[in-house]
C-alpha positions in Angstrom: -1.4 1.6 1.8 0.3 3.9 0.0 4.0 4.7 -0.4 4.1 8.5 0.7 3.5 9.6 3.9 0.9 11.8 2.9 -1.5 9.1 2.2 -0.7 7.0 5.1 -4.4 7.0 6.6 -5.3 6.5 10.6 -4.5 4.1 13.0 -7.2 3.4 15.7 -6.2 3.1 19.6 -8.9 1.0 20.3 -8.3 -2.0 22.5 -12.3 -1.8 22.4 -13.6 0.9 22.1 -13.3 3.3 24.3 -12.5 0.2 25.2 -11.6 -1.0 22.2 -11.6 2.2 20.2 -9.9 4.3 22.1 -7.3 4.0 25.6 -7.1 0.1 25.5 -6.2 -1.0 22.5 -3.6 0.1 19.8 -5.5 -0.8 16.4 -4.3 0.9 13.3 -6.2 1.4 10.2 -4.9 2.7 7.3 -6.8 4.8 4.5 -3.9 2.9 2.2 -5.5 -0.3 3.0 -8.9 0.2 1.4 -10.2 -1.4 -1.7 -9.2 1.0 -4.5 -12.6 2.5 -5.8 -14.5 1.0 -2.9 -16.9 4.2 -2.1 -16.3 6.1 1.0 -19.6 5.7 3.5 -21.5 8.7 3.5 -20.7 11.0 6.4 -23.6 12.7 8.6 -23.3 16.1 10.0 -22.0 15.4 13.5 -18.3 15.0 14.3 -17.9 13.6 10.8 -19.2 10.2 11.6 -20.4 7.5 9.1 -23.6 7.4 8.7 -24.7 3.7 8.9 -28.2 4.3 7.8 -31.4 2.6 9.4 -31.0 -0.2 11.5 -32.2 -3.5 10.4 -30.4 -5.6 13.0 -32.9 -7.2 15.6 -33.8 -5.2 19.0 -33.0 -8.6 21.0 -29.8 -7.7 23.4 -27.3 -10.1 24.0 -25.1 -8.4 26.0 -26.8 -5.7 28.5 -23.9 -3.6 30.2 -25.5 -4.6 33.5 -23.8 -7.7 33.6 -20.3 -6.0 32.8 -20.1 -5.1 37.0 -21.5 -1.8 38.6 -20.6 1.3 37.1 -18.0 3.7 40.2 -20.1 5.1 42.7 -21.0 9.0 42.2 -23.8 11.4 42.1 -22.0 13.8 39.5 -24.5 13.7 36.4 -23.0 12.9 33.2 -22.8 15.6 30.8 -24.7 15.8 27.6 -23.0 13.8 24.5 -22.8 17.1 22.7 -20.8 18.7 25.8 -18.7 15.6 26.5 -15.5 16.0 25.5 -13.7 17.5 28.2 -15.1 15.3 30.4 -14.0 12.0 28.4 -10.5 13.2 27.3 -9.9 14.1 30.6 -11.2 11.0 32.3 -9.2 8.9 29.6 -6.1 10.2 29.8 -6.0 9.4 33.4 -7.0 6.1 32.5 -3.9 6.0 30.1 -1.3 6.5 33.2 1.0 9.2 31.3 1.5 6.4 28.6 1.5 8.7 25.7 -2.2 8.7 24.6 -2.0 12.7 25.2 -0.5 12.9 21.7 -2.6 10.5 20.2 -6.1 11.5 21.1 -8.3 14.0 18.8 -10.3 15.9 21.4 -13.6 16.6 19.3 -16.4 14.4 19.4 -14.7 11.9 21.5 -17.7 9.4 22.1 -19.2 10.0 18.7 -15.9 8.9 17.1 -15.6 6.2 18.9 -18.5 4.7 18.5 -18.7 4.7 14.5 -15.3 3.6 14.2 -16.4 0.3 16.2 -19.3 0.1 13.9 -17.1 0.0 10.9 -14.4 -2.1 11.6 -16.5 -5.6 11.2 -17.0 -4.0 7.6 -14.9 -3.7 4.4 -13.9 -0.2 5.6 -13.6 2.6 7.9 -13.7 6.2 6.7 -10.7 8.1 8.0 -12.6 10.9 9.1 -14.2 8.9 11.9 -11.7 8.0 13.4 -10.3 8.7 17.3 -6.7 9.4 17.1 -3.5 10.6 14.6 -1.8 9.1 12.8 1.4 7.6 13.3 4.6 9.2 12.2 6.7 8.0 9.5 5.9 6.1 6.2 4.5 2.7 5.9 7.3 0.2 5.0 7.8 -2.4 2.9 10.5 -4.9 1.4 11.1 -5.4 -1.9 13.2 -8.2 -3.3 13.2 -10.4 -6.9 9.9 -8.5 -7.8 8.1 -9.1 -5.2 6.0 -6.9 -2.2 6.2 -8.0 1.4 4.7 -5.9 4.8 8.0 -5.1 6.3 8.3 -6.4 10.1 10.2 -2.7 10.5 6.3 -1.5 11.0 6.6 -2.4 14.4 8.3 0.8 15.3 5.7 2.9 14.1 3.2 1.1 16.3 5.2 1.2 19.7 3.3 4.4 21.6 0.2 2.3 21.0 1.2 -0.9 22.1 2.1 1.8 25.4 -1.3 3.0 25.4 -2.6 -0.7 25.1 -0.5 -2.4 27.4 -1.1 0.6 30.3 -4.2 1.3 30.7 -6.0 -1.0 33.6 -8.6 -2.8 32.0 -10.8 -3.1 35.0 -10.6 0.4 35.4 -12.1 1.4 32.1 -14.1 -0.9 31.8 -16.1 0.6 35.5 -15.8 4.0 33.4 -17.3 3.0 30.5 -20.3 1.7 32.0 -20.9 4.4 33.8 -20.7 6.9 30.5 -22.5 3.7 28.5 -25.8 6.2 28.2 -23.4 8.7 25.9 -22.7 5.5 23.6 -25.6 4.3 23.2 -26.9 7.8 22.6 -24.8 7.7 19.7 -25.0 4.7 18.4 -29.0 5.7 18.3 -27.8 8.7 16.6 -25.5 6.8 13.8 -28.4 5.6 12.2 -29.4 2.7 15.0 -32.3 4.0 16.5 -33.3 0.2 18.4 -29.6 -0.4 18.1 -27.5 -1.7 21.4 -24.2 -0.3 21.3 -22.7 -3.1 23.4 -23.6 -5.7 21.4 -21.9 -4.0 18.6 -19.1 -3.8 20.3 -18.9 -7.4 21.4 -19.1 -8.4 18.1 -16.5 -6.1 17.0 -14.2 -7.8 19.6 -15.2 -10.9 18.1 -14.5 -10.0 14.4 -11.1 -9.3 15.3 -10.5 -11.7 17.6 -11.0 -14.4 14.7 -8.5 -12.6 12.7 -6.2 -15.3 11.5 -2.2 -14.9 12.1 -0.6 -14.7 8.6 2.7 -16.5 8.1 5.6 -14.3 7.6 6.6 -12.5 4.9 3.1 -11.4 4.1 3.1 -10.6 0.6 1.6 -7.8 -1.2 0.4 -6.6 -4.4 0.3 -3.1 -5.9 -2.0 -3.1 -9.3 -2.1 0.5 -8.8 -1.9 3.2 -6.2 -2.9 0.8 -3.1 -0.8 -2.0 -1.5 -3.5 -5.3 -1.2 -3.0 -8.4 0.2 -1.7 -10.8 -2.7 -4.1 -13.5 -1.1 -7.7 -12.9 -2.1 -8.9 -14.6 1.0 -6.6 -12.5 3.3 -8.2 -9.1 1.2 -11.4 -10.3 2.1 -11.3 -10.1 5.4 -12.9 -6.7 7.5 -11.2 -3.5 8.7 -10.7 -5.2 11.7 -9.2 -8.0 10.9 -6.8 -6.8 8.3 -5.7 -4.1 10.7 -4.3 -6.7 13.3 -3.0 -9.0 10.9 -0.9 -5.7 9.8 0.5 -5.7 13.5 3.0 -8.8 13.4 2.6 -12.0 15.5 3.7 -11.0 18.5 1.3 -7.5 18.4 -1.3 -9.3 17.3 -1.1 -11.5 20.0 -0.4 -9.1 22.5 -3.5 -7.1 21.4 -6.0 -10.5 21.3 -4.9 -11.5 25.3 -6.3 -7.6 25.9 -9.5 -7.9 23.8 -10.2 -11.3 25.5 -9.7 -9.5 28.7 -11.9 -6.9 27.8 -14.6 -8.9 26.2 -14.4 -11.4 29.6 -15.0 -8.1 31.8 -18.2 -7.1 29.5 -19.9 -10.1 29.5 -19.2 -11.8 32.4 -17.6 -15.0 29.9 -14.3 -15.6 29.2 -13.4 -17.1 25.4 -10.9 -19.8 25.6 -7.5 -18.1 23.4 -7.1 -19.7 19.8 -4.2 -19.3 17.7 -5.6 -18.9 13.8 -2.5 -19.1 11.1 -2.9 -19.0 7.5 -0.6 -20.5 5.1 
């Protein structure tokens, strides 16, 4: 995180993906918040994405989109992933009710984008030229008092048109859509580097990564040893993309945002996770 605007990175509407990546969800990563000196994955030569490199992962699905519910009834053919956007932005922005995700969305390479930025968020980082949507306006805040760093709760106002995109969209709704464009994903998840790779399941997982993201105590207090704001607790640095980028949302955000991805995460697998309330002091 750094102090000027300039630097202030991406946040991620993505409740899950399309689902979490994308209309549902209001998830906001910041380029600020990488390790200093961590190396940017490489990119590949379509829409930007990172390039995740062979997959080692083991063919077994765990979650097949069958059992998420049938996909809407239609005999319209989907378009190819490479002539998709139009049809996505469209279709997602009426999924988003007029709740402000007009301004947020990037319009190239919809799917593509979304589906690396889901890859990445279990992991240490996620390259800001991935990513789905702007970023928010303003500069990343933070109190200062007797020498010391904290996250500054006045955040919250940055955040607010996601939390609208989040809390608006019908989660049913995309969910149906998103199975029926699930070939597109896949596609590209095959295409990131995963070529026995099952996009679902790597969602699912991504759900669960931040779903286990504990709920820091307040103030959470910062460091600064050079350019980047850290975490001053190593064990809180640790954690993934994912997970530091909805402990940066506040308890009540972060709460709001885990009752969605539970909802989400019941509607793709047909289970529902009992809700847990992590805190770290």
């Amino acid at each position: 995180m750094k102090k000027k605007q300039s630097s202030i990175g991406q946040w991620i509407v993505s409740g899950v993906v399309v689902i979490l990546a994308i209309a549902v969800g209001v998830f906001i990563w910041r380029k600020a918040t990488q390790t200093g000196g961590e190396p940017t994955p490489a990119t590949s030569s379509k829409a930007g994405t990172t390039a995740a490199g062979p997959a080692a992962a083991s063919t077994a699905i765990q979650h097949p989109i069958a059992q998420a519910g049938p996909a809407p009834a239609t005999t319209a053919p989907l378009p190819a992933l490479d002539a998709s956007d139009t049809d996505v932005a469209s279709a997602l922005l009426a999924l988003g009710g007029g709740n402000g995700l007009d301004g947020l969305l990037k319009r190239d390479q919809i799917v593509r984008r979304v589906v690396a930025t889901v890859d990445a968020l279990p992991r240490q980082s996620v390259g800001t030229n991935i990513l789905p949507v702007k970023t928010p306006k303003g500069a990343f805040v933070v109190d200062q008092a007797d020498g010391g760093i904290t996250l500054s709760p006045r955040n919250a106002e940055r955040y607010a048109p996601y939390m609208r995109v989040l809390e608006g969209v019908d989660a049913k709704a995309l969910v149906s859509w998103y199975v029926a464009h699930y070939p597109l994903f896949q596609q590209a998840y095959r295409d990131l580097g995963y070529p026995k790779g099952y996009f679902n399941d790597r969602l699912v997982a991504a759900i669960d990564d931040m779903l286990a993201a504990p709920v820091p105590d307040a103030p959470v207090t910062l460091v600064q040893p050079k350019v980047f704001y850290r975490y001053a607790d190593p064990g809180l640095e640790a954690r993934s993309a994912g997970q530091k980028l909805m402990m940066r949302l506040g308890t009540d955000d972060e709460t709001r945002v885990k009752a969605r991805l539970r909802q989400i995460r019941a509607l793709l697998t047909g289970a529902t996770l009992p809700a847990r309330a992590a805190s770290v002091r």
